[in-house]
C-alpha positions as CSV (number, residue, x, y, z in Angstrom):
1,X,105.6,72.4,21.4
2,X,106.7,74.0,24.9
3,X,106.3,77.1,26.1
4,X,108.8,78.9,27.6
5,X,107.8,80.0,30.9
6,X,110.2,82.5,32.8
7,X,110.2,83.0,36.6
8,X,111.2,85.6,38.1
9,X,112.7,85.8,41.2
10,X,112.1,87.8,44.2
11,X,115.8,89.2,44.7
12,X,116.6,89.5,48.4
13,X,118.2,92.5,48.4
14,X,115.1,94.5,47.4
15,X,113.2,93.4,50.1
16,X,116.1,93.8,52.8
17,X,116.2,97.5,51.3
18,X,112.2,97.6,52.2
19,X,113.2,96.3,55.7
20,X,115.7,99.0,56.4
21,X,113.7,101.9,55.3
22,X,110.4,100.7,57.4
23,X,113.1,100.2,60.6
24,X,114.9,103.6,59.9
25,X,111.0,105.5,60.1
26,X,110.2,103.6,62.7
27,X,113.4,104.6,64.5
28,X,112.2,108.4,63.5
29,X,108.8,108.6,64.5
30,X,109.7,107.1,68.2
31,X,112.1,110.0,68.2
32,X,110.4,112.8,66.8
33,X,107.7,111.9,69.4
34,X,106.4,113.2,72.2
35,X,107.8,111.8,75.4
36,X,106.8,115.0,77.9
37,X,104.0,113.8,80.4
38,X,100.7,116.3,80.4
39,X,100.2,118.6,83.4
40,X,97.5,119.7,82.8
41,X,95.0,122.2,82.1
42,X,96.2,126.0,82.0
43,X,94.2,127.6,85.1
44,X,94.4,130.5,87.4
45,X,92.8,129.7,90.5
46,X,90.2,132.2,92.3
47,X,91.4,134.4,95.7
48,X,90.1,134.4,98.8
49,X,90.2,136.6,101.6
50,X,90.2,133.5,103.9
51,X,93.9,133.0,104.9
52,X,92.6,129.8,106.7
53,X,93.8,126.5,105.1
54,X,90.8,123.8,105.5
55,X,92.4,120.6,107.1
56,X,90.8,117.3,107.9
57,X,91.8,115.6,110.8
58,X,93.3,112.3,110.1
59,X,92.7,109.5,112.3
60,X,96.0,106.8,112.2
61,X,95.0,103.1,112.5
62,X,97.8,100.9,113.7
63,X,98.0,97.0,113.5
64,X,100.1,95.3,115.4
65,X,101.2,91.8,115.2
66,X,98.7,90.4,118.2
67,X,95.4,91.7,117.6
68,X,95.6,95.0,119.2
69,X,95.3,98.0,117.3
70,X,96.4,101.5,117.9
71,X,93.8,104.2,117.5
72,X,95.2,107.9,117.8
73,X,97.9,106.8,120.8
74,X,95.1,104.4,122.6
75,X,95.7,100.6,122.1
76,X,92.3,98.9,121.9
77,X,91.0,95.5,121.1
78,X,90.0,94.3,117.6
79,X,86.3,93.8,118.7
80,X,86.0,97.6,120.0
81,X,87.6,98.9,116.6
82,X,84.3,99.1,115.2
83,X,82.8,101.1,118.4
84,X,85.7,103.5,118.5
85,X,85.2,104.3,115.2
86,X,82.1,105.3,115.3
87,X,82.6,107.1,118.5
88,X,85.4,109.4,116.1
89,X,83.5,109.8,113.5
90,X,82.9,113.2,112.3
91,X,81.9,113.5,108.5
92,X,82.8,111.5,105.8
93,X,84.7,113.9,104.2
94,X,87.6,112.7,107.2
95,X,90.6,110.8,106.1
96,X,91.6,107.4,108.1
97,X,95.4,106.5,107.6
98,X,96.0,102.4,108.5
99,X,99.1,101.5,109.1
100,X,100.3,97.6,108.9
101,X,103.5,95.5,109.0
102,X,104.1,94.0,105.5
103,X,104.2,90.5,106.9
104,X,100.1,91.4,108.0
105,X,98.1,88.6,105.9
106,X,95.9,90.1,103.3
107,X,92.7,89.0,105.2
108,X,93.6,91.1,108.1
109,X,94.0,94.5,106.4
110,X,90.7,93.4,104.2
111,X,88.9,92.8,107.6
112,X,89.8,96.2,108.7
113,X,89.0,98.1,106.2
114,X,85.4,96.7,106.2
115,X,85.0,97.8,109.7
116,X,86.3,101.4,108.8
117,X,83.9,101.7,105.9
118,X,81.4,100.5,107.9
119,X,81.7,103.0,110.7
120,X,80.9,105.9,107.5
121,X,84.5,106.7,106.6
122,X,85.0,106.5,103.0
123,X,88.9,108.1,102.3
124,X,90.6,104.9,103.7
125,X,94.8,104.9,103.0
126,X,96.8,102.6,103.4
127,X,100.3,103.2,104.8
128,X,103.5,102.4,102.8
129,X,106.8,103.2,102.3
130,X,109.3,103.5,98.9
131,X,110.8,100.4,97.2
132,X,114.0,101.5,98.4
133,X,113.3,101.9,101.5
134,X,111.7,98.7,102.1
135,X,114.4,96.0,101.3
């Protein structure tokens, strides 16, 4: 004796129907969203009956393409970088600005770092100039 056995199948068009309701909330979720960025906290900052503004001098660091390095308007060797920085050094609160051409190799603006670190300075940064600008 058989047995009848029915199979049913899956019609397509109920599970494209599934599809296009999972796309369409997807498509309103990203746009009910949230896209503004944070600012911030809402604060009020304190007065003070000090008018002067706190500035840190900022020494500028220069590399140039043989070796030499300009230190605040004085060209000096790479060897008495280390000396001169230590002879400028104030607190390490003070900011040192270097400055290199793009075609510098990597290596070079490591090494100089190193040496500003290690005369105490700890805000180090490094010079550069907008995408558009660069090209």
């Amino acid at each position: 004796m058989k047995i009848g056995i029915k199979s049913k199948k899956i019609s397509s068009t109920q599970l494209i129907s599934m599809t296009d309701v999972i796309f369409l909330l997807i498509i309103f979720l990203l746009i009910a969203s949230n896209f503004a960025s944070q600012t911030g906290l809402p604060i009020k900052l304190p007065g003070s009956n000090s008018s002067v503004r706190q500035t840190h001098q900022v020494l500028h660091i220069i590399y140039m393409d043989n070796t030499q390095i300009d230190l605040m308007g004085k060209i000096i060797p790479m060897e008495d970088l280390h000396q001169e920085l230590m002879d400028a050094f104030q607190s390490k609160e003070q900011v040192v600005r270097l400055s290199a051409d793009k075609a510098t190799p990597l290596q070079t603006v490591i090494t100089l770092m190193d040496t500003i670190r290690g005369a105490g300075f700890e805000k180090i940064f490094v010079a550069t100039e907008g995408l558009e600008n660069a090209q």
